[in-house]
C-alpha positions, -999 to +999 in steps of 0.1 A: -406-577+111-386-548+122-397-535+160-370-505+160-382-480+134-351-456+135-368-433+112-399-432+133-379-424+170-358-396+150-392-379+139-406-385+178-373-372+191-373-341+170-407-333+180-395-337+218-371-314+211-390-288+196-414-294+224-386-291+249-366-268+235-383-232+236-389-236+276-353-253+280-341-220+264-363-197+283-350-212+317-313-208+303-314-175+295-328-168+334-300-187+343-272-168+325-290-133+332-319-121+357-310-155+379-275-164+381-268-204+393-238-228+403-224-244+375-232-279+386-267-270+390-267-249+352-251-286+342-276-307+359-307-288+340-285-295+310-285-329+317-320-333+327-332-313+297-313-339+275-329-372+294-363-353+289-360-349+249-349-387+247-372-399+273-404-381+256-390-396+225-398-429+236-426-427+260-446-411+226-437-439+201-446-461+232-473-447+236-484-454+203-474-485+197-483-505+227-506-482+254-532-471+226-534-505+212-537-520+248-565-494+256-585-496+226-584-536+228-595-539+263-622-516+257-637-530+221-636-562+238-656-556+268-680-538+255-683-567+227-690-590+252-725-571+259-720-585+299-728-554+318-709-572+348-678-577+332-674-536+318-685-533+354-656-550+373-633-549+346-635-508+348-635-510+384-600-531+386-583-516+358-594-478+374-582-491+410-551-508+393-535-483+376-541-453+401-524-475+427-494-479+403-489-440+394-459-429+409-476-395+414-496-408+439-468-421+455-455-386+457-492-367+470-494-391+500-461-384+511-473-351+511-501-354+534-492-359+571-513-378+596-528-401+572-515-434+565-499-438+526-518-471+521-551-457+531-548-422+512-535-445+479-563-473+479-588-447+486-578-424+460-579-458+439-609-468+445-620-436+439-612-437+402-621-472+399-659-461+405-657-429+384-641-452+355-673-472+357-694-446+357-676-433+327-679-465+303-713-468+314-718-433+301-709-444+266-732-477+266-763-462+281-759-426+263-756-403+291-746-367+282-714-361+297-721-324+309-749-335+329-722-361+347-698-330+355-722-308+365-736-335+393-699-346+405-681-308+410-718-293+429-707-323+452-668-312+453-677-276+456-705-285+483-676-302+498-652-277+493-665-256+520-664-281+547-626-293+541-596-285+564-581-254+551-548-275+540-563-302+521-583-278+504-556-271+475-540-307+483-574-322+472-579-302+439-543-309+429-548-348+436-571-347+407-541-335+381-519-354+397-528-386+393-539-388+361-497-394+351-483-402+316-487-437+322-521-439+329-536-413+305-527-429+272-541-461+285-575-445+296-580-426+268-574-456+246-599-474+266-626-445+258-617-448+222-623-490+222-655-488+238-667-459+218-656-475+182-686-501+187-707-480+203-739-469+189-752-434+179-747-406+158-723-389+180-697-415+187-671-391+184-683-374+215-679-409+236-641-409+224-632-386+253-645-380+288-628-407+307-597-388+320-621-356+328-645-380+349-615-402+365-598-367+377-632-359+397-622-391+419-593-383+437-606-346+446-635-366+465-610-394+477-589-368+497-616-342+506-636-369+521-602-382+539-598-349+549-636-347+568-628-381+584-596-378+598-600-339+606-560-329+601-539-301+589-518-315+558-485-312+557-460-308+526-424-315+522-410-285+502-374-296+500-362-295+465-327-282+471-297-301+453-273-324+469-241-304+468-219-318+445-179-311+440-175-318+404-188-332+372-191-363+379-205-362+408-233-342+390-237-377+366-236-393+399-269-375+408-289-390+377-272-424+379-280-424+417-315-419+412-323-444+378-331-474+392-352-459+420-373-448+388-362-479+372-383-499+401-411-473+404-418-479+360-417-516+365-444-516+395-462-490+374-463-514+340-459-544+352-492-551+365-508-533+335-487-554+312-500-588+330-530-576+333-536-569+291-515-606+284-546-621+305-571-607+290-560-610+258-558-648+267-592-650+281-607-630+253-590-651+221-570-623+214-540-647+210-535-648+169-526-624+150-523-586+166-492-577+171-480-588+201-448-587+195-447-555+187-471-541+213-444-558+238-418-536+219-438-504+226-438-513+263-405-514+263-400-477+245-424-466+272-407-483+302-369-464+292-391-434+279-404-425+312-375-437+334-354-415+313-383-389+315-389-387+354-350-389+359-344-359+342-370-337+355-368-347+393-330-345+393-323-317+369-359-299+370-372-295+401-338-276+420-342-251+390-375-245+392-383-238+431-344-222+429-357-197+403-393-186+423-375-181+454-346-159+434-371-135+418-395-137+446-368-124+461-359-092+440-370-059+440-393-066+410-415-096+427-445-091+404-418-104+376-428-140+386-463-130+370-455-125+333-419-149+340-444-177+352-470-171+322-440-173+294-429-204+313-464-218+318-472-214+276-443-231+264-442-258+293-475-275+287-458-288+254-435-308+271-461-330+288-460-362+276-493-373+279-506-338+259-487-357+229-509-388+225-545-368+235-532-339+206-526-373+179-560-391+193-580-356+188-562-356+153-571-392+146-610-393+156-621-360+144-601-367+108-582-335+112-614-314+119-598-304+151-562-300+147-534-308+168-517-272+167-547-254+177-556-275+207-517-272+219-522-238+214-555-234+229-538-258+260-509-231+258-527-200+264-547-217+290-519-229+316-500-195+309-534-179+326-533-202+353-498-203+364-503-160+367-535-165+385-510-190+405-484-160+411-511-137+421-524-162+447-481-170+463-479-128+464-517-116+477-528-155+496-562-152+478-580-186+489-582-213+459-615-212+464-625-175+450-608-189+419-621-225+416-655-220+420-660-192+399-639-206+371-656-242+374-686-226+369-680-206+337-666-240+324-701-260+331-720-231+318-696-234+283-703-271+285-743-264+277-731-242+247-707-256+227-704-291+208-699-319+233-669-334+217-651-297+231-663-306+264-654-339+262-617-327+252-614-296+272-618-316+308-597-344+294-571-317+286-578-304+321-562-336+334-535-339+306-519-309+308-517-308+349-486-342+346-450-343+356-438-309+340-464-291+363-455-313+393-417-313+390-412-277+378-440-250+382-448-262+418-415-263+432-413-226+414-445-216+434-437-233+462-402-213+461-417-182+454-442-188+482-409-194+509-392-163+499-424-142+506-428-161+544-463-175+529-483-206+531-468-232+513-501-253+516-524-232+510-511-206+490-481-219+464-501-256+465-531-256+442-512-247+408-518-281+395-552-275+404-551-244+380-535-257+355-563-285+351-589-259+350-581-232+330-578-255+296-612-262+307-620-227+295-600-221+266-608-251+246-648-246+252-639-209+242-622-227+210-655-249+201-676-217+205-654-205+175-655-233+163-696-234+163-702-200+153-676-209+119-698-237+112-728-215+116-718-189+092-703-213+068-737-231+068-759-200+063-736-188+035-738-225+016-780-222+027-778-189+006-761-202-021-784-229-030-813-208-030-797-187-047-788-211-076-824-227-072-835-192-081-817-186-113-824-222-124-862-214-123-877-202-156-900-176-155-936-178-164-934-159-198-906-178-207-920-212-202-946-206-225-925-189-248-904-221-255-934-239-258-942-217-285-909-219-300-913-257-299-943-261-317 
């Protein structure tokens, strides 16, 4: 059996390019116009651009070949076992398990001052651990998943208001944040496994949900840290570039910073990886199934997203908070609105993890839902957030008047449109808010924020917290079409009928006439 399809990682590094490519060029042509650089940064986003199309490449036929399969095994499995204790503490560890590993995380604590990293990581863990369980015991006991939402953000709004001004945005962003690449394939796979022996007309709709509920975790993890240990948080906003004297120092950079991602990817899927070999042991899952080639798929993912996160931390990030603070800077500072909304559209593309919940929409609605639409739909809603993100680094408007109000349009969409577009719009909520958002459009709000003498904290953090909600919003706005197409489609084949059953209907006169005729 061949494990390296060449033909296959061509076609998933062609779309990576085309992904990649219409926001690589946008930030180019900044570069070499409005926003003039150093050459050995200009190189460095070259470089990084490169390791991003290559890396994506591979996390996506990764993705599909090992963390789907791995997800939707676990899942089917469990729930086959008809224990309610083992979904219970299964959820629970895998949840806890694979929030501690997201490097993400990693990143928010060091963010957050006067709060030890190991308490602010297992508590945002455990955090998802419990709103994983509640989410597979959704599916088995048939709980409408609005009802769910509605419940948990009441209590994060409720919250909200009694939170350290600092953490506020902090706590919001946490949710995006660490639902990574890694983990989103894995727990949307697990959604799918569970769902696919699930009873009930609208199995489709149990598919997806488990990323929106798992987000809702750490938002309460770090709010409620935030009540107990009564601090200001602080952020590190350093994203400048190491000067450099030449080229190869520049290749330096990236080769300087590999095998720190390198060692973060292996504490990431390692314990994922062992975890899925036992289970698959204890289960009988060791015949056939592909294995082999699922440990093949772990590998793509492994180099995909070493190569992935090396290129967007090291050529990324300098470019981004560089190019916020430089047109912050300018006479024209409202350009950073309509720049940061042409950025916004065409970034969301590049997310990995937007990739494999595009291709899982695809595969369980049968192409009802299409991928292009929903990118689209995703498109339209993070370039709204990232200009409601602009107005908020150049007027301070608290997250707050934003959030709540745009929450609460989303929850009122929820109780009108299909539930599988609920389902998928806060799924995509969590999807579209991953490594792109972290490692570009925050370091560009954060830099824009600087250049104005704002609050960092407050006002430039809380973009990834945007970015997770508008999609909420678009996409219900996109089942709503969707609905009232299916209702005028329906009425017109309604009228049809009747209308067919009514010129198929003889007449009186003309029944008897044939009789007549007949005799």
């Amino acid at each position: 059996m061949r494990f390296l399809d060449k033909t296959t990682l061509m076609e998933k590094i062609s779309e990576a390019l085309a992904s990649v490519l219409p926001v690589t060029g946008i930030v180019l042509l900044l570069l070499i116009t409005i926003v003039p650089v150093s050459a050995a940064m200009l190189l460095s986003f070259v470089i990084g651009s490169v390791l991003l199309v290559i890396g994506m490449g591979l996390f996506t036929l990764g993705a599909e070949t090992a963390m789907t399969p791995m997800g939707e095994y676990v899942g089917s499995r469990m729930t086959a076992s008809r224990k309610l204790w083992v979904v219970i503490l299964v959820s629970f560890f895998v949840g806890v398990m694979i929030t501690v590993s997201e490097p993400d995380l990693t990143v928010l604590a060091n963010q957050i001052s006067s709060i030890p990293n190991l308490v602010l990581i297992l508590s945002v863990g455990i955090g998802v651990g419990l709103l994983l369980v509640i989410a597979m015991l959704r599916v088995i006991f048939r709980i409408r998943l609005k009802y769910l939402l509605l419940g948990f953000y009441i209590a994060v709004f409720a919250l909200a208001f009694f939170v350290p001004k600092n953490f506020l945005a902090i706590s919001f962003d946490s949710g995006g944040v660490t639902t990574g690449p890694m983990t989103v394939p894995f727990i949307i796979a697990l959604g799918v496994g569970i769902a696919s022996i699930s009873s009930g007309n609208d199995q489709g709709d149990d598919n997806f949900g488990m990323v929106a509920l798992c987000s809702i975790g750490p938002i309460l993890a770090v709010m409620i840290l935030g009540l107990v240990y009564n601090v200001d948080a602080q952020a590190v906003t350093d994203y400048s570039m190491p000067a450099v004297d030449n080229s190869r120092d520049i290749f330096g950079l990236f080769l300087h910073d590999i095998p720190h991602y390198v060692k973060e990817m292996a504490i990431a899927l390692g314990p994922i990886v062992v975890f899925y070999l036992l289970f698959r042991l204890v289960t009988g899952g060791t015949g056939k199934g592909g294995l082999g080639k699922t440990l093949v798929g772990v590998a793509y993912t492994y180099v995909g997203l070493v190569l992935f996160l090396t290129g967007v931390n090291v050529g990324f990030m300098p470019v981004g908070n560089y190019l916020g603070r430089a047109l912050a800077s300018s006479e024209f500072r409202w350009i950073i609105i309509p720049l940061g909304m042409v950025i916004g559209y065409f970034i969301v593309t590049a997310e990995p993890a937007v990739h494999v919940l595009t291709k899982q929409v695809e595969n369980v609605t049968a192409g009802t839902i299409r991928g292009k639409v929903l990118s689209g739909a995703l498109s339209i809603g993070v370039a709204v957030s990232i200009g409601i993100a602009m107005i908020r680094v150049l007027t301070g408007i608290s997250l707050l008047w934003i959030v709540v109000p745009g929450y609460a349009i989303a929850l009122v969409l929820s109780f009108i449109v299909p539930d599988i577009f609920t389902a998928i719009a806060f799924d995509s909520g969590g999807v579209a808010s991953g490594p792109m958002t972290a490692t570009f459009l925050l370091p560009f709000a954060v830099g824009a924020c600087d250049a104005l003498g704002g609050n960092v904290v407050s006002d430039a953090f809380g973009v990834v917290a945007l970015v997770a909600m508008t999609p909420l919003i678009t996409i219900q706005i996109l089942g709503l079409v969707y609905k009232i197409r299916s209702s005028k489609q329906g009425a017109a084949v309604t009228e049809a009928v009747e209308a067919e059953e009514v010129l198929e209907t003889p007449a009186v006169g003309e029944s008897e006439s044939e009789d007549i005729i007949e005799l």
